[in-house]
C-alpha positions as CSV (number, residue, x, y, z in Angstrom):
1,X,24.1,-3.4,19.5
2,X,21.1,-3.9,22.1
3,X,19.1,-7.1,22.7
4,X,15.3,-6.9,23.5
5,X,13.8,-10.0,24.1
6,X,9.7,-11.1,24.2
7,X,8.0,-13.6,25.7
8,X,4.6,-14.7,25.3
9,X,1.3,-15.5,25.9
10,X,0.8,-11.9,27.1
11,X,-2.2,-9.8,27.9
12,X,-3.5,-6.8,25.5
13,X,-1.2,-7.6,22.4
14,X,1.4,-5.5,24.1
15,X,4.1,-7.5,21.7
16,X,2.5,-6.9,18.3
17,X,1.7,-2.9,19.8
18,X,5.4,-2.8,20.0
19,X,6.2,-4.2,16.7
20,X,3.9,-1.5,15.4
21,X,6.0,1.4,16.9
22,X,9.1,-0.4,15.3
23,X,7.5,0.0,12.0
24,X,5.9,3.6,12.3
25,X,10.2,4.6,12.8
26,X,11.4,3.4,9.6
27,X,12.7,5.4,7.4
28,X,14.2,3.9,4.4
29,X,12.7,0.5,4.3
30,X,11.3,-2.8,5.3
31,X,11.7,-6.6,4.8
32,X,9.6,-9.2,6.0
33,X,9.5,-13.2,5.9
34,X,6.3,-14.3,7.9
35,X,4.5,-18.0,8.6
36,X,-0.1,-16.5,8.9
37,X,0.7,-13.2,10.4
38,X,-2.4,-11.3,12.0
39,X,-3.7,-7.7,11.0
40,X,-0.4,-6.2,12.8
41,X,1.9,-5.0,11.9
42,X,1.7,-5.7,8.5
43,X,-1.2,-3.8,7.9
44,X,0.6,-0.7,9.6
45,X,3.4,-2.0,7.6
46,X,2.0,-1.5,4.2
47,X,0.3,1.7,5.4
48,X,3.6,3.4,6.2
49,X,4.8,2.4,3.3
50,X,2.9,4.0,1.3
51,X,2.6,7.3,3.5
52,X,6.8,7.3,4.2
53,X,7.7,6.1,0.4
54,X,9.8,3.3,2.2
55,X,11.0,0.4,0.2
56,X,8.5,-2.5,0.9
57,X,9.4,-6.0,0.3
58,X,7.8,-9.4,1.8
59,X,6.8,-12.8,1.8
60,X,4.0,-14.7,3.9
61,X,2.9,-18.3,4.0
62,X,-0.5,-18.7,3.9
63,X,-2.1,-15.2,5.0
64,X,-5.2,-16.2,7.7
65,X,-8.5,-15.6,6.7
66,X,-10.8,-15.8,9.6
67,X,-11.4,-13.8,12.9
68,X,-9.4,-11.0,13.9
69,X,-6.7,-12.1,11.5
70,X,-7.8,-11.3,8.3
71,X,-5.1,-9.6,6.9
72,X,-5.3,-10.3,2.5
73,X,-2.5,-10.5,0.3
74,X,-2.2,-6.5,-0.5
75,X,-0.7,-4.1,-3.5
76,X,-0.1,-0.7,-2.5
77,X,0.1,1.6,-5.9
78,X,0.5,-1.9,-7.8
79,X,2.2,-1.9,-11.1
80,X,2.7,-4.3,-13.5
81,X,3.6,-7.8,-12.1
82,X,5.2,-5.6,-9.1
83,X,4.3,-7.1,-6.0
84,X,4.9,-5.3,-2.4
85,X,4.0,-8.7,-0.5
86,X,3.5,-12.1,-2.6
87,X,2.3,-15.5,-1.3
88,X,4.7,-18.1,-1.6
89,X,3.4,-20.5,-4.2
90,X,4.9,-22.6,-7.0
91,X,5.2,-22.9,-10.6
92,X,2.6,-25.7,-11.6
93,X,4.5,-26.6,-14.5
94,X,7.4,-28.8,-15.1
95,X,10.8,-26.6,-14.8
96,X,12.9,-27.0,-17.6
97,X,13.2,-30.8,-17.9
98,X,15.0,-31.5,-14.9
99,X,12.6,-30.2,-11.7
100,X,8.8,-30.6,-11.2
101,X,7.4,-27.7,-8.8
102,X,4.2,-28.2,-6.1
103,X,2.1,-25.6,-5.7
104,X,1.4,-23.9,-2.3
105,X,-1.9,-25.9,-1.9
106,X,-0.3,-29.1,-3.2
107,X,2.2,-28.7,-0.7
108,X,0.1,-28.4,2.3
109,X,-2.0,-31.0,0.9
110,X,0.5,-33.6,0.9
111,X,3.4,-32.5,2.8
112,X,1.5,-30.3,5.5
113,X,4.7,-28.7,5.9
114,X,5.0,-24.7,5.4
115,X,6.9,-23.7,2.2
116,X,8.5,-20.3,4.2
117,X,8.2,-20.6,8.0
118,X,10.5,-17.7,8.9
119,X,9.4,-14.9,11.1
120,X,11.7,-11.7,10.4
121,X,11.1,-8.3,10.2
122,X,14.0,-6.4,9.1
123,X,13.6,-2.3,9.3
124,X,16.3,0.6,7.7
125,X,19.0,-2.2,7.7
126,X,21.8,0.3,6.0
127,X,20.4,3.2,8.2
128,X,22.0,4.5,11.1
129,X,19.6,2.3,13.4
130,X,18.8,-0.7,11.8
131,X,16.3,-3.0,13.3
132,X,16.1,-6.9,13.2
133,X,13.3,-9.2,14.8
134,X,13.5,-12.4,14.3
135,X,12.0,-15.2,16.7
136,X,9.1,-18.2,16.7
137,X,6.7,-15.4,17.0
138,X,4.1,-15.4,14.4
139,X,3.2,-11.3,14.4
140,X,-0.3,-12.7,15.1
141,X,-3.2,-11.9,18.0
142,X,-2.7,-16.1,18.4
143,X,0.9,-15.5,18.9
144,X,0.7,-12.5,21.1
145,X,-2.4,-14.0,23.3
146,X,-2.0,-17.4,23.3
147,X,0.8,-19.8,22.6
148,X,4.2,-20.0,23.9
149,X,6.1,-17.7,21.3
150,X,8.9,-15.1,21.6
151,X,10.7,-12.6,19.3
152,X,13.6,-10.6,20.0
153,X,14.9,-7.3,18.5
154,X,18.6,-6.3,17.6
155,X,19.0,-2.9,17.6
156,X,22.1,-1.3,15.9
157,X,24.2,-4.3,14.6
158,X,24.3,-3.1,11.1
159,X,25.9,-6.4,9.6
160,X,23.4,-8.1,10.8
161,X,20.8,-6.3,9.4
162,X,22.1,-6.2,6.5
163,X,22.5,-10.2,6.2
164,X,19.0,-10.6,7.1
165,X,17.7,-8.1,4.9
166,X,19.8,-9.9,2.1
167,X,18.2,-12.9,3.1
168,X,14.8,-11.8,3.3
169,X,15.2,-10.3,-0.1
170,X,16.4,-13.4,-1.8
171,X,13.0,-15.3,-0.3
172,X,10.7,-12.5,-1.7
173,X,13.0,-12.7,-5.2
174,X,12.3,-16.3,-5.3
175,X,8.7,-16.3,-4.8
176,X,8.1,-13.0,-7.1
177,X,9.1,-15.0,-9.9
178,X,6.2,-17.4,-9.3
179,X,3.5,-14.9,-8.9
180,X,4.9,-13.1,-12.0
181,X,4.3,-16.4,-13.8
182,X,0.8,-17.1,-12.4
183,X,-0.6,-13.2,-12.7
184,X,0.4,-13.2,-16.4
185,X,-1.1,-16.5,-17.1
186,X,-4.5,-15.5,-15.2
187,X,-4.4,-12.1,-17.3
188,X,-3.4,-13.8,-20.3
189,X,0.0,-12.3,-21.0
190,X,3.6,-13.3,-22.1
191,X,5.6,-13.7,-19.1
192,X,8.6,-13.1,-21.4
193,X,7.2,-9.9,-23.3
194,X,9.3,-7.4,-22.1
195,X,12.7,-9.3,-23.4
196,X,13.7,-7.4,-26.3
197,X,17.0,-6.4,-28.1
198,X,15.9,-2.3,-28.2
199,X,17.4,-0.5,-25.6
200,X,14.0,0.8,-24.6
201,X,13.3,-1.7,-22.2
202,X,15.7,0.6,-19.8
203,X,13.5,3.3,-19.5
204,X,11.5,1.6,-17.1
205,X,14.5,2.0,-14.9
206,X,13.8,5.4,-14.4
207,X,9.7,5.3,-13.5
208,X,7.5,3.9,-10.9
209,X,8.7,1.2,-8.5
210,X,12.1,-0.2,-10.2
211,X,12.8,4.0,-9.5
212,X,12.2,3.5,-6.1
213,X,14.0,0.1,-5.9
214,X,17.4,1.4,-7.4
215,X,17.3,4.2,-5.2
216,X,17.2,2.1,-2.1
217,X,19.7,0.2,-3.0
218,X,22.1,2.6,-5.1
219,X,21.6,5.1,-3.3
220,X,24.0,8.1,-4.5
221,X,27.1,8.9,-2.9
């Protein structure tokens, strides 16, 4: 494997420019955990996704809203409760009998702690060149221009790629689960609608975006 390493505050966002090459080369698919990321490259990110058919899955903390970083909470070709990046947020509602969840603004009221302060962006991990950043770098114009961040990027070190693509999936698992529950209450819906004892239910299996999900990660021999 190769090490590339990053160092900021740097002039002309030449570290996010670079992240955004990273992305343009993916081929397969993409994973990203991220604390207020900027407009790049996660804007590019779910661009190429869409353009490239790669497998998109991610989790950010409390997307900015102001200045140049205005990046929203996005759904490429959305389907139901499918989400390509979901905010992390919690259930408002007692769990069972045993746990009581905050919500994301609950948390930061009280806590002022963030719920997923990871930075990763893991591209192709079980291609032939998987790519792994990872760092204190926020994939912001702040991070890039003004604060004392750094990222690095592993090149080639397939088992790592792979665990932090693992990783990165269980974070965006966890959290798709909570905006499953709060879209279908906003729209009105049973969360548990789709259980049924009719072997119909596997058809969606073969449409749409759990098509695209088994075939990135069953892909056929």
């Amino acid at each position: 494997a190769t090490v590339d390493s990053w160092f900021s505050k740097l002039s002309g966002e030449i570290d996010n420019k670079e992240l955004v090459e990273l992305v343009k080369s993916a081929k397969q698919g993409v994973f990203f955990v991220m604390f207020q990321p900027g407009n790049e490259p996660v804007r590019t990110l779910l661009k190429m996704q869409k353009e490239k058919n790669l497998y998109v899955r991610g989790v950010a903390t409390q997307f900015t809203s102001t200045g140049a970083e205005d990046f929203k909470l996005l759904k490429q070709d959305p389907e139901e409760f499918f989400l390509d990046a979901a905010q992390t947020s919690g259930v408002g509602k007692t769990v069972g009998q045993w746990a009581v969840e905050g919500t994301a603004s609950q948390f930061r009221t009280h806590i002022g702690h963030a719920i997923t302060h990871s930075k990763m962006i893991v591209i192709d991990p079980f291609g032939d060149d998987p790519i792994v950043v990872t760092g204190s770098h926020n994939f912001s114009k702040a991070a890039s221009t003004k604060n004392d961040e750094n990222f690095i990027v592993i090149r080639g070190h397939r088992e790592i790629a792979m665990h932090y693509a693992i990783n990165a999936m269980q974070t965006y698992s966890h959290y798709r689960w909570r905006a499953y529950l709060e879209e279908a209450e906003r729209e009105d819906r049973d969360p548990f609608q789709y259980l049924t004892r009719n072997p119909i239910w596997q058809r969606r299996r073969n449409t749409g975006e759990t098509k695209r999900m088994l075939a990135f990660w069953l892909p056929p021999a």
